[in-house]
C-alpha positions as a Markdown table, in Angstrom:
| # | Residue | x | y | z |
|---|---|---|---|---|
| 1 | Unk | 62.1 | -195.2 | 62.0 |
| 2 | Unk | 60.6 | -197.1 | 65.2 |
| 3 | Unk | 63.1 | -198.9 | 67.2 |
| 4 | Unk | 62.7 | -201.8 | 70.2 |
| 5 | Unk | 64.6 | -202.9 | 72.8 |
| 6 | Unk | 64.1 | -206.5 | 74.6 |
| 7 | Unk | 66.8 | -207.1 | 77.1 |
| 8 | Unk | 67.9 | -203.2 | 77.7 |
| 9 | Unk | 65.9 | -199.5 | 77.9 |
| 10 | Unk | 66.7 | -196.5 | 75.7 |
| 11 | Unk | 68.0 | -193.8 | 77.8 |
| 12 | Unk | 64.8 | -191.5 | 76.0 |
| 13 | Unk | 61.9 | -192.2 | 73.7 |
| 14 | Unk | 63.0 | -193.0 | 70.3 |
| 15 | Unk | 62.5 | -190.4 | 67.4 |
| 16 | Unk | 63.1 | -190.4 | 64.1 |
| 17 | Unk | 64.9 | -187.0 | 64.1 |
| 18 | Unk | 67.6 | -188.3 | 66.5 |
| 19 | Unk | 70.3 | -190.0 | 65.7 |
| 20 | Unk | 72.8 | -191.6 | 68.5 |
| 21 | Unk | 70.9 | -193.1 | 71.8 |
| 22 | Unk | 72.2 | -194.6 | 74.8 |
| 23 | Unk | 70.0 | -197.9 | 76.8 |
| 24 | Unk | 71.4 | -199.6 | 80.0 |
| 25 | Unk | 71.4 | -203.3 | 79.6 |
| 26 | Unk | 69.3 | -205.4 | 82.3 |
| 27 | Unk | 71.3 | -208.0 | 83.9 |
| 28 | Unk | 73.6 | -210.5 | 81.5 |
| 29 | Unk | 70.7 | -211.8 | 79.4 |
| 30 | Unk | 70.7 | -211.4 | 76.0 |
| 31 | Unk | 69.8 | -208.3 | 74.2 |
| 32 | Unk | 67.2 | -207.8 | 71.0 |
| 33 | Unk | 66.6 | -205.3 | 68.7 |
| 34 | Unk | 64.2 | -204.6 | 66.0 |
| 35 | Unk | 64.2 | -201.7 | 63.6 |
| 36 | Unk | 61.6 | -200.7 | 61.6 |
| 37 | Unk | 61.9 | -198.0 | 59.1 |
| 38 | Unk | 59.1 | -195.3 | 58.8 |
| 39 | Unk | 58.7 | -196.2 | 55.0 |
| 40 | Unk | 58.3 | -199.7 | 53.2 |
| 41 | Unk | 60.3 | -198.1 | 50.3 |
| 42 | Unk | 63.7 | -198.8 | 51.5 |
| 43 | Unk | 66.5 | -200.9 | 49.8 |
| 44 | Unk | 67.8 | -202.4 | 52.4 |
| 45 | Unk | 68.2 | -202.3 | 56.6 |
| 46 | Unk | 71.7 | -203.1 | 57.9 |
| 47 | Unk | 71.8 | -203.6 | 62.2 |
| 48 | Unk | 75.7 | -203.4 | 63.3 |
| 49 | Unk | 77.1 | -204.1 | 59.3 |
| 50 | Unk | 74.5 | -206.7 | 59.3 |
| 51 | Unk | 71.9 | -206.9 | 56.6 |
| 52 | Unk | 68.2 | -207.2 | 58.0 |
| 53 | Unk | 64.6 | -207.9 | 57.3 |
| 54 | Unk | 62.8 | -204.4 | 58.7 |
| 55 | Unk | 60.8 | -205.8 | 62.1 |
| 56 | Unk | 63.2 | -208.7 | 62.4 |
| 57 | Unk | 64.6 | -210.0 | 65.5 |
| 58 | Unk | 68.4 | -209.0 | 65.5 |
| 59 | Unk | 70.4 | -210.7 | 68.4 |
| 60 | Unk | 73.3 | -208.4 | 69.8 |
| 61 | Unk | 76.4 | -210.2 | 70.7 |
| 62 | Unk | 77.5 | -208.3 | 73.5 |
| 63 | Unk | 79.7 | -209.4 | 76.0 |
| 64 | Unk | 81.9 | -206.0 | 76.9 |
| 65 | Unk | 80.7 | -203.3 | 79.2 |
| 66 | Unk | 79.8 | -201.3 | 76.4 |
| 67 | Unk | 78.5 | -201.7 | 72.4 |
| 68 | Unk | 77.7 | -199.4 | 69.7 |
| 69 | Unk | 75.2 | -200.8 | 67.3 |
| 70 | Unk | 75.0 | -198.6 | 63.7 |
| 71 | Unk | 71.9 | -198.7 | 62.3 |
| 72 | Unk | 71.9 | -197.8 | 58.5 |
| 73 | Unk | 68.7 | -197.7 | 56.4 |
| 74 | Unk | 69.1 | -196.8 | 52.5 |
| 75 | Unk | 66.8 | -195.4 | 50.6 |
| 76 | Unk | 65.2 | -196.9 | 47.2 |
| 77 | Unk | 67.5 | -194.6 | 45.2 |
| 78 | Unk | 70.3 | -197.3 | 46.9 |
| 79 | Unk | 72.1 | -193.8 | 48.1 |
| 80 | Unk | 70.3 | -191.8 | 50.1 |
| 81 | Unk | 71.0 | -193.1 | 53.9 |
| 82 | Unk | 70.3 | -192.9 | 57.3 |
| 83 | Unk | 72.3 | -193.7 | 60.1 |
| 84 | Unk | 71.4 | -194.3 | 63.7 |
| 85 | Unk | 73.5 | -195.2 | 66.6 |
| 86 | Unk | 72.4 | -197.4 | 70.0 |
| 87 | Unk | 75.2 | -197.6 | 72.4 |
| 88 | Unk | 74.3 | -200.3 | 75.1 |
| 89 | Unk | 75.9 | -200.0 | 78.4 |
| 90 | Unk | 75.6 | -202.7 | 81.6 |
């Protein structure tokens, strides 16, 4: 799983074998995320309940001090999943 920020910094570097992150928000722009999972053999990519294309732009709607994005990928079995967690903070 690669994951990318425009509009706010993760915390640390992203890896795979972590699971909950933290990225400080620049100014009141708008924040961007793209999530690409480490294999094509996925059934599906969901960003904060929200179904995805994997590389695809997904626009946060953030306008508290504070958001929690999940980020869920499922496997090709439709079972096996993955969940990550980006909490954005201004």
């Amino acid at each position: 799983m690669l994951i990318d920020l425009r509009g706010a910094t993760l915390e640390r570097r992203f890896t795979a074998t972590e699971h909950e992150y933290r990225a400080k928000v620049a100014g009141r722009g708008p924040v961007t995320l793209l999530a690409w999972p480490s294999s094509s053999r996925i059934q599906s990519l969901t960003i904060d309940g929200k179904r995805v294309k994997p590389g695809a732009a997904f626009d946060v709607p953030h306008g508290s001090d504070s958001k929690t994005l999940p980020i869920v990928v499922t496997a090709a079995d439709g079972q096996t999943t993955q969940t990550y967690h980006v909490t954005l903070s201004r």
